[in-house]
N, C-alpha and C positions, 0 to 999 in steps of 0.2 A: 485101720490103716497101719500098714506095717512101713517102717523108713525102707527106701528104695534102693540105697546104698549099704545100708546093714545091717538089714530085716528086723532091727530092733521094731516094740512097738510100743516106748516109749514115744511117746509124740504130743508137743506140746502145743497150744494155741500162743500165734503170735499176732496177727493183725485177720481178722474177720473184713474183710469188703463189701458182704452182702453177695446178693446173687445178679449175674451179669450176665449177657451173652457173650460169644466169645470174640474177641474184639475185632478178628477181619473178618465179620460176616455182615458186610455190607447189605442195603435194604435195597429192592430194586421200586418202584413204584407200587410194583404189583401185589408187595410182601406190606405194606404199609397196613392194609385192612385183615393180616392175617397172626396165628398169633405165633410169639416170638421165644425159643427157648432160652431158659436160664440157666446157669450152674452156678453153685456157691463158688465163689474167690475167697478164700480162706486158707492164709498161711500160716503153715507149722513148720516146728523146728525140733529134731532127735535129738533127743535129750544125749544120747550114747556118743552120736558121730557127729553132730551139730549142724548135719547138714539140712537149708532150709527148701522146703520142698511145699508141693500144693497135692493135691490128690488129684490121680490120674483121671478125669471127671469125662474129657474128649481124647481121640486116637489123633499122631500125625496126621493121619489117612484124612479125615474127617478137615483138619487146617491149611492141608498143603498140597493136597491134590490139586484143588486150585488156586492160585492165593493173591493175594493183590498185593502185595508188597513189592517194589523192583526197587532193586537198590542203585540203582544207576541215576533217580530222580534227585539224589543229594549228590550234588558238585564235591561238596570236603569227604564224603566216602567213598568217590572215585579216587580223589588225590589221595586220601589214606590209602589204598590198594596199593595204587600205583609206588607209593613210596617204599610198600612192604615187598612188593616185587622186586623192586631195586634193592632192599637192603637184603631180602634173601636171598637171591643171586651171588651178593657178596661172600654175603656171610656161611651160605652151607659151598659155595666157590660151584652153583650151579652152571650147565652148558647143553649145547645140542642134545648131550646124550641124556640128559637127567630126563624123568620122570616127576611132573608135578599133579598133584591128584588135588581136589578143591571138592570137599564134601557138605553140601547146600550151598552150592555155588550161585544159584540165584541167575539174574541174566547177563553173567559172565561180565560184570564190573569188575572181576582182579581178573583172570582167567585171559581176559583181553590183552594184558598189559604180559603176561607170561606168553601169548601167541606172538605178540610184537618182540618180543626178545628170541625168538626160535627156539623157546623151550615143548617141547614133549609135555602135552597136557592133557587133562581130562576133569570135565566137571560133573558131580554126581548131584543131578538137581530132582528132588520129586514134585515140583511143581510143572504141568506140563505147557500151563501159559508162560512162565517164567520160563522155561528152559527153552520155549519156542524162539525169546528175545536172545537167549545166548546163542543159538545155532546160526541166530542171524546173521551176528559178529564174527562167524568163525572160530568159534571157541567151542571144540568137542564135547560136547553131553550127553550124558546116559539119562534118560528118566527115572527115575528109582528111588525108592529109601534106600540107606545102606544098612547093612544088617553084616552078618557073617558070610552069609552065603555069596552074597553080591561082591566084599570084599574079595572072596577066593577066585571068583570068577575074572575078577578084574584084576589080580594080580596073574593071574594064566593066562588071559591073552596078551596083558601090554607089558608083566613083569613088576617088580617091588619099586614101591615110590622111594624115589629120595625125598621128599617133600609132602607132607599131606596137610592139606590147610582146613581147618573147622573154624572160622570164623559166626559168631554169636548163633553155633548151631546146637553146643553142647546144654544148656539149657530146654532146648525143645523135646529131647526124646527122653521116655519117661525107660526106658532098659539100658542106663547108665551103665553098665557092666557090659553088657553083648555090646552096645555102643561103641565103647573102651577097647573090647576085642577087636571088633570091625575094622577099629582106626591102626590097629597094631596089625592085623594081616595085609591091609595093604601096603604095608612100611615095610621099606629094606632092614635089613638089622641094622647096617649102620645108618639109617635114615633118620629124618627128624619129624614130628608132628608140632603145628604150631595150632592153637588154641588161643580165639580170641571169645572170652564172656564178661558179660555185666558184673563188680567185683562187689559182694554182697557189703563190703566193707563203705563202700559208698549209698549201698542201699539204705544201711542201718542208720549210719554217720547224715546223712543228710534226706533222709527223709523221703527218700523216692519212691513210694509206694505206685505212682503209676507203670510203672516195670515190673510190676505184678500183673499177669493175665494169664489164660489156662492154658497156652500154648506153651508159658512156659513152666516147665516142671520140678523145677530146682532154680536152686541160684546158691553160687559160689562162692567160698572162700576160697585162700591160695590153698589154704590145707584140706578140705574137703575138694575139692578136684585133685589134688597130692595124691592123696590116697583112693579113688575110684581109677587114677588112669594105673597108680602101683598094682591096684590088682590083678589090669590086664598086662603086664607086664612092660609098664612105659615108668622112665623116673624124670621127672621134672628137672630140668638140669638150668634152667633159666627162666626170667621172667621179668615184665612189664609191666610198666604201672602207665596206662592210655588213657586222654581224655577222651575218650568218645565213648559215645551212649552216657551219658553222665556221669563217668569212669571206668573203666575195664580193666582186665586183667588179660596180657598175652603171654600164656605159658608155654613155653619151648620144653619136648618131652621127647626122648629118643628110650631105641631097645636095649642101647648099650651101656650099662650100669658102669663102665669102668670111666665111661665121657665125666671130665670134673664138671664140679654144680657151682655155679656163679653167686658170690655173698649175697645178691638181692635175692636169693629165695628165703634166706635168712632172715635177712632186713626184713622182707612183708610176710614174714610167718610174725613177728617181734611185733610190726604195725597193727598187724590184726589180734596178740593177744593184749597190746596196749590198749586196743579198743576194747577190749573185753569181747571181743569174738569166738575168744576159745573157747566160751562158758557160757550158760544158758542165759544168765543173768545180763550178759551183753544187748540182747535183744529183747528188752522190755520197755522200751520206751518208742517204739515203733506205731504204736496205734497213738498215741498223742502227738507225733508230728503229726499223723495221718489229718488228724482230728483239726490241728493248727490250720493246716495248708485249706481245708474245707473251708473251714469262718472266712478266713483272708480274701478269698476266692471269692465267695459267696458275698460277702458285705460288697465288696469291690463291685461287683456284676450289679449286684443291687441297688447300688446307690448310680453307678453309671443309669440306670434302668429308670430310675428317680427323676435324675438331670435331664432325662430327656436325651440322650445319647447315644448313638447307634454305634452297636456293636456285634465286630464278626469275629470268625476264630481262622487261623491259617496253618493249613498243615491237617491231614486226617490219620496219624498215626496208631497202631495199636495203642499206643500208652497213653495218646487223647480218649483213647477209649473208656478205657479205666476211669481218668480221672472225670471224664463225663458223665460215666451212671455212678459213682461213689459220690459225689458232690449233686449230682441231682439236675444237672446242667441241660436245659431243653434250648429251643430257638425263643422260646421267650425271654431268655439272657441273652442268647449266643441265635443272630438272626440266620445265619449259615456258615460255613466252612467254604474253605478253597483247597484244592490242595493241586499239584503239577502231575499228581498221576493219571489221564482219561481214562485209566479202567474206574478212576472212583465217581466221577462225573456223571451227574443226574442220579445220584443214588443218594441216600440216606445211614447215617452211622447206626449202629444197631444201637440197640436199646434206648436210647436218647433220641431217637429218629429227626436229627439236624439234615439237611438238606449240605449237597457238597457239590460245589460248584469249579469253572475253572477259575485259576489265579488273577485274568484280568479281570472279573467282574469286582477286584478291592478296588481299582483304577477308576472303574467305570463307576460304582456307587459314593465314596469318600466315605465310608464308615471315619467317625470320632475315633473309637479305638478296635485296634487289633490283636486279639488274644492269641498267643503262638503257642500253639501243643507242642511240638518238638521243640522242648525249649533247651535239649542238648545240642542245637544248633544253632545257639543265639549268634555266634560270631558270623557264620553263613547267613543267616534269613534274617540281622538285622541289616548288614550290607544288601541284602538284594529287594530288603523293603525302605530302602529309607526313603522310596519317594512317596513315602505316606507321609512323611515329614512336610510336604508343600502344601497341603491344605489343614495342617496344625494337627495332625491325627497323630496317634502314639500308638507304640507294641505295648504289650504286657508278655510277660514270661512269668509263670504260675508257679514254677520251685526251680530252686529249693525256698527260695520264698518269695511271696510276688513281689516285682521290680516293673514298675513303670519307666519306660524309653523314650524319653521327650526327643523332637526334632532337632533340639541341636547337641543331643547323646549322637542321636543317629548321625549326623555330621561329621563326628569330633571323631566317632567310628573310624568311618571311610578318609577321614583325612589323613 
């Protein structure tokens, strides 16, 4: 394995997960009696350029042809969109005439919110059920990966974006570089690309290994994305420190090297080598959180299992995925899932093969406890579940470390 970023082949083992399927390859009934593929989840990190990466094991092609993920099914990552549309409007002083380009734009959750303001848009979705749900809305999309070529194409019929948004796409494609170029051909010169990813600094810091899965092929520092978008000729001129996904990073990267560059890139290049992220030695304590989070999980499931105590899981996320076959997690802990999206309904999670039902069946059974995979959206899904609270039932959130939600948490919440 040579690093993907600077063909170094130094490359070091950081956290082993064992061998998974890939975590949106849902089970239909039919697939239950048949057999199921593995690939090792095994993260390393380049000794040279520190960037942490997995081996390229599956193609996009292979994840996002189809995909079951619509992001419009989370309420707060509509109103994040929505707010990012408003603040960039402001902030690049968009209008009629601009050009906003959205690369894995999904089912035009931001995209939406740029048609309602009369901007000039386009979403570049390679899922073609997902993009079916954006055309629905009215929100322009192309099928397609983007690559170079498709960039060139799309800058010669509609013209150079002032705006190109990559939200939590940079992650997925394993040709960081052609990538990199793509996002810079469809940029005006004086245009800006905004980059939303999962910020590795939080990966390491608190222990999130279920944001490891094979779709994704890297994961970022502010410096190691610095330097993959410098080579395509973009400089980092600002950035954000976001809670979502269990922290991010939104980097703002334009073509024009002369644009000044905002102290916060400063600030979280300092926060990341305070953490010891500059240096290899920073990420060695990553497989004993792994290790921690298992036990805690495990005893808990266990002992509820004991008592006599029915328990279900809510939310079918990829990163529920992970931590389902890393921890070992069947229906004999976890009697089934619910989750709000009907492409997942009546299907089964892969490798774990839990049953995923809709959301009213927690109503209609009263499960004791409920396990929440997305537990970067405790402040949304414990508002929207707290009438588990009426029949004495509680959430659990699995990391950064398990916290049990009594009924009048859930109250004190919403009040």
């Amino acid at each position: 394995m040579r690093c993907r970023l600077c063909n170094s082949e130094r490359i070091a083992s950081v956290l082993d997960l064992g061998a998974t399927p890939p975590c949106e390859k849902f089970l239909s009934v039919g697939d239950l009696d048949l057999p199921e593929v593995t690939y090792p989840l095994h993260l390393r990190l380049c000794d040279e350029c520190l960037l942490l990466q997995l081996p390229a094991l599956i193609t996009p092609e292979e994840t996002f042809t189809e995909y079951a993920y619509f992001s419009s099914y989370s309420d707060s990552w509509v109103r994040h969109a929505a707010e990012f549309v408003t603040a960039a409007v402001e902030r690049l002083d968009l209008g009629p005439e601009s050009f906003v380009v959205e690369v894995a734009s999904n089912d035009g959750y931001l995209l939406q919110h740029a048609v309602a303001r009369g901007l000039r848009c386009l979403g570049i979705e390679p899922s073609v059920n997902v993009g079916a749900a954006a055309l629905a809305k009215n929100v322009p999309t192309v099928t397609a990966f983007l690559d170079e070529d498709l960039a060139a194409r799309v800058r010669a019929e509609h013209g150079p974006a002032d705006l190109v948004v990559a939200n939590n796409v940079f992650a997925h494609i394993p040709d960081i570089l052609g990538f990199a170029r793509a996002l810079r051909g469809l940029l005006a010169d004086s245009g800006t690309v905004s980059i939303e990813v999962h910020h590795a600094l939080n990966l390491v810091r608190h222990g999130q290994f279920d944001t490891i899965y094979h779709e994704h092929f890297q994961y970022y520092t502010l410096a190691s994305a610095q330097r993959a978008l410098r080579e395509a000729g973009l400089t980092v001129v600002d950035v954000e420190l976001l809670g979502t996904h269990g922290g991010s990073l939104r980097v703002w990267a334009t073509a024009d090297s002369a644009r000044p560059v905002s102290g916060d890139v400063a600030r979280v290049l300092a926060a990341e080598a305070d953490a010891g992220l500059h240096a290899a030695g920073g990420y060695a304590d990553m497989r004993a959180a792994a290790e921690t989070v298992r036990a805690e999980l495990l005893g808990f499931l266990l002992e509820q299992r004991a008592l006599g105590k029915r328990v279900v899981g809510y939310g079918a996320p990829g990163k529920g995925n992970t931590l389902l076959n890393y921890c070992g997690i069947r229906s004999d802990l976890l009697e089934y899932i619910v989750d709000r999206s009907p492409y997942k309904h009546g299907k089964f999670t892969p490798g774990t093969r839990i049953p995923i039902h809709a959301p009213d069946r927690i109503e209609a059974d009263r499960p004791d406890v409920v396990l929440v995979l997305p537990w970067n959206l405790e402040t949304e899904l414990t508002e929207q579940l707290r009438y588990v609270g009426e029949w004495g039932g509680v959430l659990v959130y699995p990391l950064p470390t398990l916290r049990v939600v009594h009924p009048n948490e859930i109250e004190s919440r919403v009040s």
